[in-house]
C-alpha positions in Angstrom: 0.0 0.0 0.0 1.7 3.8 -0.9 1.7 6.2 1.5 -1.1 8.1 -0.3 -3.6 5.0 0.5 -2.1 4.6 4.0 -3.7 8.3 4.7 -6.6 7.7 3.0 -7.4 4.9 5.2 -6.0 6.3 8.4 -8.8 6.7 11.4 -8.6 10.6 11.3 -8.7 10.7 14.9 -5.1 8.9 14.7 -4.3 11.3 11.9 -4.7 13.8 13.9 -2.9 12.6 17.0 -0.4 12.1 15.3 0.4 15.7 14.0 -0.3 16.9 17.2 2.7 14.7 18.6 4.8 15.9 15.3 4.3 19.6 16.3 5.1 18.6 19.7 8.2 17.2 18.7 8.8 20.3 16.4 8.1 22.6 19.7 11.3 21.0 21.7 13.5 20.9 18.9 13.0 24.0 17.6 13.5 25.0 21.1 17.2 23.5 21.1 17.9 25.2 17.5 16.5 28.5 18.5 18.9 28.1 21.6 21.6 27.6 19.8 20.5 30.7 17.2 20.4 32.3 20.4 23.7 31.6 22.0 26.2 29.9 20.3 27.3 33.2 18.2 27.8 34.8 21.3 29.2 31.7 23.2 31.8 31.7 20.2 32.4 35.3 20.2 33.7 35.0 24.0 36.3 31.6 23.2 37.9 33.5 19.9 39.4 36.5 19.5 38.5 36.4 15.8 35.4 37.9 15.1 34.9 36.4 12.1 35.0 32.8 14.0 31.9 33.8 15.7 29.5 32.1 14.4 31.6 29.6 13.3 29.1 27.0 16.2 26.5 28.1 14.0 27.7 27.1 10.9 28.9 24.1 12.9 24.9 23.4 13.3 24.2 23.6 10.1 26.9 21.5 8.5 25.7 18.8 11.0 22.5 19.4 9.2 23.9 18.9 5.5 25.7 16.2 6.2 23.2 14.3 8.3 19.8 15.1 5.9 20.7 12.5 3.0 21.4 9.3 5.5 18.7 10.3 8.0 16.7 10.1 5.0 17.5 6.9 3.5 18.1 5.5 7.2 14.6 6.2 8.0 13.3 4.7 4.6 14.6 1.2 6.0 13.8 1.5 9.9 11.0 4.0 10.0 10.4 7.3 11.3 9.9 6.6 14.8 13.5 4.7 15.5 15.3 7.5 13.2 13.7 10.7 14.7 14.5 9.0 18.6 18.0 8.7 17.3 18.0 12.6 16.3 16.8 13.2 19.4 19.6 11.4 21.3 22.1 13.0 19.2 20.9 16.7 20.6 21.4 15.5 23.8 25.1 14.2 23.6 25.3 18.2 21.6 24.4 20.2 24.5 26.4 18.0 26.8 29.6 18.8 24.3 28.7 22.0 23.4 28.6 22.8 27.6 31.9 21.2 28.2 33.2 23.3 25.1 32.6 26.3 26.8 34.1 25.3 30.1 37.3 24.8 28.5 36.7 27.2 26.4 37.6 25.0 23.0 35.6 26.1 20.1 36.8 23.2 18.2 34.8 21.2 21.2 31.5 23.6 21.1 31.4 23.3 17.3 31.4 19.4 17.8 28.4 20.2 20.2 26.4 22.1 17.6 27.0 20.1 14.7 25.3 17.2 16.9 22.5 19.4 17.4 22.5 20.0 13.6 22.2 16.1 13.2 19.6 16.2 15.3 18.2 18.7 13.1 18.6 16.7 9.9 16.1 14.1 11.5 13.6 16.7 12.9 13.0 18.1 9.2 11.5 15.4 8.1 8.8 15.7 10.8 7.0 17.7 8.3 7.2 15.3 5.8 5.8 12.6 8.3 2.7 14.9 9.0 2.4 14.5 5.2 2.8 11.3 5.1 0.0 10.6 7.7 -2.5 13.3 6.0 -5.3 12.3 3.5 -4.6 14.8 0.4 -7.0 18.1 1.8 -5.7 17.8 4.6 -1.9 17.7 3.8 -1.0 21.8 3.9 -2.6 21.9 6.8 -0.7 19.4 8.4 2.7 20.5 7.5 1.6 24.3 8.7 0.4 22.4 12.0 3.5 20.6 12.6 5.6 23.9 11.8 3.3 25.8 14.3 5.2 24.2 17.2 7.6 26.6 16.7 5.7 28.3 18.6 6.7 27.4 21.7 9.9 27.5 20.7 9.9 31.3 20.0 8.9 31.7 23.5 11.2 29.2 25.0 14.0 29.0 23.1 15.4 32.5 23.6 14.0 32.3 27.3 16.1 29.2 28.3 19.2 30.6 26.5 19.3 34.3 28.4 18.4 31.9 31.8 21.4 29.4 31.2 23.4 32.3 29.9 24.4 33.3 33.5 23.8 29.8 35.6 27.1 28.7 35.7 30.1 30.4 36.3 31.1 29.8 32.5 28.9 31.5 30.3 26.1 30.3 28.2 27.4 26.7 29.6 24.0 26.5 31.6 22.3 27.6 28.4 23.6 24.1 26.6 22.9 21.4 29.4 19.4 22.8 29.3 19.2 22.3 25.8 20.4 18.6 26.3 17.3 18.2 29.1 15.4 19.3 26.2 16.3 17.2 23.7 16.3 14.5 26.2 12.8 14.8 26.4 11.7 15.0 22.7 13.4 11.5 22.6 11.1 10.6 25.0 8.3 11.9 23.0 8.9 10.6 19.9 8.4 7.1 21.2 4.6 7.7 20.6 5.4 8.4 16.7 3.4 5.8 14.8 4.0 7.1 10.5 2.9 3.6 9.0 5.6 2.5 6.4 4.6 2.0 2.6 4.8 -1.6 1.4 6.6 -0.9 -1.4 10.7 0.8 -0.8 11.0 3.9 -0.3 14.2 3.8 -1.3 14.5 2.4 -4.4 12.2 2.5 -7.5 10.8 5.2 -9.8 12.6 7.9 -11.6 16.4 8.4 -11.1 16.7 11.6 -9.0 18.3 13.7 -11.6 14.7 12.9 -13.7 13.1 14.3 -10.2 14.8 17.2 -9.7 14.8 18.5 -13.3 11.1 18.8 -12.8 10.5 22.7 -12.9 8.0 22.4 -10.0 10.9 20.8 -7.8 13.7 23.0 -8.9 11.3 26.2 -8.5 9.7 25.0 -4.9 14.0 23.8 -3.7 14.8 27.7 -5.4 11.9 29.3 -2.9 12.7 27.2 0.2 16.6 27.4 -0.1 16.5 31.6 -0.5 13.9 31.7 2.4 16.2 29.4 4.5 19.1 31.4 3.4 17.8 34.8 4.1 16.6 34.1 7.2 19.6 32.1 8.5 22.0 35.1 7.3 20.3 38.0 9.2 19.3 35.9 12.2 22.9 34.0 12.5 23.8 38.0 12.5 21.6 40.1 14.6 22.6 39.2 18.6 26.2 40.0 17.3 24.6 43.3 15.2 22.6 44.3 18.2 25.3 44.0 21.0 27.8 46.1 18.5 25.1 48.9 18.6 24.7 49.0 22.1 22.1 46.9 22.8 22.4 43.9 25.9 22.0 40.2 25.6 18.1 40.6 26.8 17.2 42.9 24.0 18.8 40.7 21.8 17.2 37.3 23.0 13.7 39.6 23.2 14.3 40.3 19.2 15.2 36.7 18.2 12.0 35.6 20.3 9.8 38.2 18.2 11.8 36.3 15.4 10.8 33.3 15.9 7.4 33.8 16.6 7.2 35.9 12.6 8.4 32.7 11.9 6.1 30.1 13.4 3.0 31.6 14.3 1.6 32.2 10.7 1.8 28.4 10.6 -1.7 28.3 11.7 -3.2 29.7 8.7 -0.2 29.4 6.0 -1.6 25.9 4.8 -5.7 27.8 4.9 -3.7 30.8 2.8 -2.2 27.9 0.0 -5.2 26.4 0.0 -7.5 29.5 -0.8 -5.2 31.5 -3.0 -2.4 28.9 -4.1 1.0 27.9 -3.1 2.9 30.1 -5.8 1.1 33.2 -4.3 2.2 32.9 -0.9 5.3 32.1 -1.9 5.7 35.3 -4.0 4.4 37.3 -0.7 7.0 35.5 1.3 10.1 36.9 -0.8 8.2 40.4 -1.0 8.1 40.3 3.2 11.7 39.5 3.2 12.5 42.6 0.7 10.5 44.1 3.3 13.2 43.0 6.2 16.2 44.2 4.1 14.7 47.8 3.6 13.5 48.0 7.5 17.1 47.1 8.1 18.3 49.9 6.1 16.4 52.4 7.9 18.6 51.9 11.1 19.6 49.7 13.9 17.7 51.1 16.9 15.4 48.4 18.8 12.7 48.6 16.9 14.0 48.7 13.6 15.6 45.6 14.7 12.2 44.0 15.8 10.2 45.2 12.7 12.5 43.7 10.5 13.6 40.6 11.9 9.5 39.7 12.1 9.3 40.3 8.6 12.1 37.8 7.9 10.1 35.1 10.0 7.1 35.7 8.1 8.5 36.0 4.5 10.8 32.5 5.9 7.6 31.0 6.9 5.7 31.3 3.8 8.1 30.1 1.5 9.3 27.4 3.3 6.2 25.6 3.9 5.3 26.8 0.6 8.3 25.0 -0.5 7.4 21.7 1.5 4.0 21.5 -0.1 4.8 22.7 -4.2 8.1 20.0 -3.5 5.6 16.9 -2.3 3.6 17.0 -5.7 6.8 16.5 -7.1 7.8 13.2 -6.6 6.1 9.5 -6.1 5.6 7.8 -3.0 8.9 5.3 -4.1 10.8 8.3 -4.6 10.0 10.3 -1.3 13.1 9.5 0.6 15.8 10.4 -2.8 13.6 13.9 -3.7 13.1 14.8 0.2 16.7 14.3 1.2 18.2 16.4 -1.9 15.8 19.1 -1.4 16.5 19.7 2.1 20.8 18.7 1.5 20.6 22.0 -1.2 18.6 24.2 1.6 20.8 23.6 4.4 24.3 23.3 2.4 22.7 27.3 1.5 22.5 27.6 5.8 25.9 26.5 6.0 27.2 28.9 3.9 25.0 31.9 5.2 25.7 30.9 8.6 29.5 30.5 8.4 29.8 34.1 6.2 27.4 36.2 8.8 29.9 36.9 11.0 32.6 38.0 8.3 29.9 39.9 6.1 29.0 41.7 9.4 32.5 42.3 10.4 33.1 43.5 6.9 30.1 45.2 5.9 28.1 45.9 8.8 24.1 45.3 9.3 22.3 47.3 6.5 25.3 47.0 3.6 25.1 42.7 4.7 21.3 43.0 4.4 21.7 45.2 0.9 22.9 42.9 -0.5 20.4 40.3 -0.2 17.6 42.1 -2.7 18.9 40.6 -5.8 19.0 36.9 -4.4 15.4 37.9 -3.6 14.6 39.2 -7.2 15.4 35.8 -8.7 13.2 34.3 -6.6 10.3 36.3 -7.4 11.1 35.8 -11.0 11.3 32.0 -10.7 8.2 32.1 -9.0 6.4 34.0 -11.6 8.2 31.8 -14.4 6.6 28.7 -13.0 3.3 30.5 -12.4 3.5 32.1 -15.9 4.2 28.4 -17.1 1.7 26.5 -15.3 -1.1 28.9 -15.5 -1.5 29.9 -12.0 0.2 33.3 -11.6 
């Protein structure tokens, strides 16, 4: 039976359950990543006296991420999602452990271990949205991804939270703020236990198309284009702002307060994005997702006091938000149930090989160019994606 038919014949009281658990699980990891997003810049910026190593723990994360999204994937097609995302979980929790004792001896190469952990940990948590898919009968499926994203939620309120109450704890800095994160993570792995995402019949790892036949597919190359510049964006300025914000006077709290307001841009439209794709169209919300972030990058320009700061960066999680899960839902009409695992685990390798990179240049592009010249140059990366949008849209009819 194909993963389509598995849905379809789902109780939808267990359908439902079981995204709820998803965006459960999605509300404590995000809480680890947003932790991370929230310290680890500045937990680096205290070990090295190269500024430009900053956020090297960040990109650290993110590498984790690229390496770990193509075997997670595949790994997961032969044991299932439940073994592989309690495995992901696990993984976070040996991160904050390592990324703690990193900053006691103050050895970045150590804390970067930590984070890229937590980035594995991330390459198993991103296909928790693809899980609610998998579970959802076909009306139902945008609004189960937006659902499972909505558990960032929490995270927007906890994450930044935790990490300015661990900062301080211990006599090392933001050492508290990674031992929390591993009780965190500890307890998703816990969670996940209940995940029950019934496995097709047929391999999910072998059979149909060869992935190069996948990924030519305009609709694929278009939705990987949208979720890889919103992903990009997003990590860039974010990856940038507690460092941004403390150079123009602002403290730790303001910063955290900022990233929270963040995070919340990013997850809170969740409840309605899949309604929004559903009434007007996934290529729609997609094109008002890169207009938002244009709107970030000219806020940005307008000056770095508090608020400016906080307009800007809620934009960016609203723009993030709508072409991501815009992304997610043009990207599952692109491939067959045989060739989920192959068109999943490319799509999200490209997106976070694109955080790696904006996460590991944010600190020199701020050191070099400082906030609004970094931001600048974002618009034409946005421009392309607006014209690939309306391409497709132009192409298909729907634009």
């Amino acid at each position: 039976m194909t993963a389509p038919a598995i849905a379809q014949a789902m109780p939808r009281s267990r359908m439902i359950r079981q995204v709820a658990l998803l965006s459960a699980a999605q509300a404590l990891f995000q809480t680890a990543s947003v932790m991370v997003m929230t310290v680890a810049g500045l937990a680096g910026a205290a070990i090295t006296p190269a500024p430009e190593l900053a956020t090297l723990p960040v990109a650290a994360m993110f590498l984790g991420t690229a390496i770990g999204i193509a075997p997670a994937s595949l790994w997961m097609a032969r044991v299932g999602r439940r073994v592989g995302f309690v495995a992901g979980a696990v993984l976070g929790t040996l991160g904050g452990l390592l990324g703690a004792l990193g900053i006691f001896y103050a050895s970045l190469p150590l804390l970067c271990l930590g984070t890229g952990l937590v980035g594995a940990y991330q390459a198993f948590a991103q296909f928790y949205r693809f899980a609610a898919a998998e579970v959802a009968t076909d009306a139902f499926r945008p609004r189960a991804i937006s659902f499972v994203l909505a558990g960032g939620v929490v995270a927007a309120i906890a994450g930044p939270i935790l990490g300015r109450f661990g900062g301080p704890l211990l006599a090392a800095d933001y050492a508290g703020s990674f031992l929390i994160l591993a009780v965190v993570s500890l307890l998703a792995a816990g969670l996940l236990q209940g995940v029950d995402v019934p496995r097709p019949t047929q391999s999910a790892s072998s059979g149909g198309r060869p992935l190069g036949a996948i990924v030519r597919q305009p609709g694929y190359l278009v939705a990987l284009f949208g979720a890889a510049t919103g992903y990009g964006v997003m990590i860039l300025a974010m990856t940038a702002t507690p460092l941004a914000m403390l150079h123009h006077q602002h403290d730790l709290s303001a910063a955290a307060t900022v990233i929270q307001m963040h995070v919340l841009g990013m997850f809170l439209p969740s409840f309605f994005t899949g309604a929004l794709i559903s009434r007007f169209g996934v290529l729609k919300v997609m094109l008002a997702g890169a207009f938002l972030l244009a709107g970030h990058v000219l806020i940005a320009l307008s000056g770095t006091q508090f608020l400016a700061f906080a307009s800007a960066l809620v934009l960016l999680g609203v723009g993030w938000n709508f072409l991501f899960i815009g992304g997610t839902t043009l990207l599952t009409r692109c491939y067959a149930p045989e060739e989920r695992a192959r068109a999943q685990a490319a799509n999200d390798l490209v997106i976070f090989i694109v955080g790696v990179a904006t996460s590991l240049g944010a600190g020199a592009m701020l050191h070099l160019l400082g906030w609004q010249i970094m931001n600048a140059v974002l618009l034409p990366w946005l421009a392309l994606a607006v014209l690939a949008l309306v391409w497709l849209g132009w192409r298909e009819g729907r634009v």
